[in-house]
C-alpha positions as CSV (number, residue, x, y, z in Angstrom):
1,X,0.0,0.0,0.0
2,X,2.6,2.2,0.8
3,X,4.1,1.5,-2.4
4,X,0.8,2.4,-4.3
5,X,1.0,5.9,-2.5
6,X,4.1,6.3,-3.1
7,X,4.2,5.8,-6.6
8,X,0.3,8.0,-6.8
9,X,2.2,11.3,-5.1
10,X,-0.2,10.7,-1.8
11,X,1.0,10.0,1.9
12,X,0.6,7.2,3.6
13,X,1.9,7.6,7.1
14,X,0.2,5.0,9.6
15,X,1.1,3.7,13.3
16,X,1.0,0.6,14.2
17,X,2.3,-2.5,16.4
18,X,5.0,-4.9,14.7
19,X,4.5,-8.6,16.3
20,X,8.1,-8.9,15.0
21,X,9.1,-7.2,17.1
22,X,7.7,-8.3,20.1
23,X,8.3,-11.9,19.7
24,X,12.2,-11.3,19.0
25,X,11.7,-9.8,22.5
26,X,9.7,-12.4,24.8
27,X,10.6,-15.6,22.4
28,X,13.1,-17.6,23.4
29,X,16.0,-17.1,21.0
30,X,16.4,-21.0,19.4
31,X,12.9,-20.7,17.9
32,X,12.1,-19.1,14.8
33,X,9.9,-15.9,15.3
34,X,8.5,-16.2,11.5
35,X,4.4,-15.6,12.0
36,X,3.7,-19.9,11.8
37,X,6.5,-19.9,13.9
38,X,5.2,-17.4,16.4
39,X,2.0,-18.9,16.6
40,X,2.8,-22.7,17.5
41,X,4.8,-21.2,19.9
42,X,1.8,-19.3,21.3
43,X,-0.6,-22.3,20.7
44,X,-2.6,-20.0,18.1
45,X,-4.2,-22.2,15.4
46,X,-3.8,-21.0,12.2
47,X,-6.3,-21.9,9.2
48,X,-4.5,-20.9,6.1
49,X,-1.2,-19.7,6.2
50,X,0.3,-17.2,3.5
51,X,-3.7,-16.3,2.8
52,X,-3.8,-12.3,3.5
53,X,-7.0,-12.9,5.6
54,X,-6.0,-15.7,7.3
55,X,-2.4,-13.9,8.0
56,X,-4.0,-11.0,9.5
57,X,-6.2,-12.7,11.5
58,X,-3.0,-15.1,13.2
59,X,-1.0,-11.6,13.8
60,X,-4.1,-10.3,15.4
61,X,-4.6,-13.6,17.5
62,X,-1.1,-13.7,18.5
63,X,-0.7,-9.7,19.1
64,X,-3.6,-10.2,21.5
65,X,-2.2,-13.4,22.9
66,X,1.5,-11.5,23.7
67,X,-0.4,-8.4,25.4
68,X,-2.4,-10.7,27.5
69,X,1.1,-12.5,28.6
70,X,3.4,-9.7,28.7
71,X,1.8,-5.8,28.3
72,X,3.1,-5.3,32.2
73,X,6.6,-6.4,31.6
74,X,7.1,-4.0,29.2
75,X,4.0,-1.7,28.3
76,X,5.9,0.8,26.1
77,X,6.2,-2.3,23.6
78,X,2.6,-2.4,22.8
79,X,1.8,1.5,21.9
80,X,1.2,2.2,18.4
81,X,4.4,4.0,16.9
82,X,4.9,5.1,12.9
83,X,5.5,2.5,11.1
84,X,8.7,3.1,9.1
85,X,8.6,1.6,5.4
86,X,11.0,3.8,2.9
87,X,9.3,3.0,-0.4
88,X,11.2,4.0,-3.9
89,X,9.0,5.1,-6.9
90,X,8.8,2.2,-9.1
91,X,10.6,2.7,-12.5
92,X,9.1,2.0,-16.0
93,X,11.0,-0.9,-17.5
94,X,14.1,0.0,-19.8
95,X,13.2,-0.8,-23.4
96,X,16.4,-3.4,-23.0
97,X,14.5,-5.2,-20.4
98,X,11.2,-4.8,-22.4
99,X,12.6,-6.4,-25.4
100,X,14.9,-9.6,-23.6
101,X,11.0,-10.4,-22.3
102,X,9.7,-9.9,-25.5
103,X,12.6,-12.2,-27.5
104,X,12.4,-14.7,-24.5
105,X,8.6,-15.2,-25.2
106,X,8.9,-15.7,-28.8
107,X,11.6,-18.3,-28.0
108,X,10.1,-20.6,-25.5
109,X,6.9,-19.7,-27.5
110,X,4.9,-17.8,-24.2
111,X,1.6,-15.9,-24.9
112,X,1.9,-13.2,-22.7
113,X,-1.3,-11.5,-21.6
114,X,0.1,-8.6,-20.0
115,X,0.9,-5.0,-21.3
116,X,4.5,-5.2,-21.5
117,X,4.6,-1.6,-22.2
118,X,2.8,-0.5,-18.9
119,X,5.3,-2.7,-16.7
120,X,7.8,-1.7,-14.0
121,X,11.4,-3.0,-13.9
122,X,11.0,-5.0,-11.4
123,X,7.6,-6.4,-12.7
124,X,9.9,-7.4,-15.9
125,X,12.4,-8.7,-14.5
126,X,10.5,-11.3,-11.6
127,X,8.7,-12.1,-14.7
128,X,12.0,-13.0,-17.1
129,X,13.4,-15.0,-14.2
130,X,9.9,-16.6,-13.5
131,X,10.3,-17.7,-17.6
132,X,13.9,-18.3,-17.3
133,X,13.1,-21.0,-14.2
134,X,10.7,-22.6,-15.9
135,X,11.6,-22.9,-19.5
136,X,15.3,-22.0,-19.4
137,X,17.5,-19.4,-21.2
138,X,17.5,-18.8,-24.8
139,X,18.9,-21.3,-26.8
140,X,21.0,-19.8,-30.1
């Protein structure tokens, strides 16, 4: 999102709590503090992991789970403070990038269904390694 406003000329300044944070602080350091992670450690059940929805919901579960456990130890932990993301403006994709996409289509024979006009460099290049994975380099 911040990106988005970012790249719109608007602001998008929010506060917010990062459960990251707080389980690097009352997790024990030999466990993994990655949100599935975080929430086995917490007994949290998750239904769907890496589903936005279901995601949110297991940060909100465990963020209310760690305040419940530890907001007297250290109160200042759990305020709201700005939450500090520096996002660049996203570039328009060189016409060298443009055309490598374009030549690598043709060659592994890829219909591609997107504008590659309208893409950013780095929406050109994820997607010429995605191809490149898949099907390979170009072959001479």
């Amino acid at each position: 999102m911040k990106r988005a406003a970012v790249n719109n000329q608007l602001a998008f300044e929010k506060e917010g709590i990062d459960t990251l944070t707080l389980c690097r602080t009352f997790m024990p350091a030999d466990i993994k503090r990655n949100l599935g992670c975080a929430c086995a450690y917490y007994k949290i059940l998750q239904s769907t992991a890496h589903r936005a929805e279901a995601d949110a919901e297991a940060a909100h579960q465990l963020y209310q789970k760690m305040k419940g456990l530890h907001s007297g130890d250290k109160p200042e932990l759990f305020t709201a403070k700005p939450l500090i993301y520096k996002a660049k403006r996203e570039q328009p994709a060189t016409k060298r990038q443009k055309d490598y996409l374009r030549d690598l289509a043709k060659c592994h024979r890829i219909d591609i269904t997107v504008q590659i006009d309208a893409m950013s460099r780095s929406e050109v290049s994820r997607m010429i390694d995605n191809i490149i994975s898949q099907y390979g380099r170009m072959t001479k």
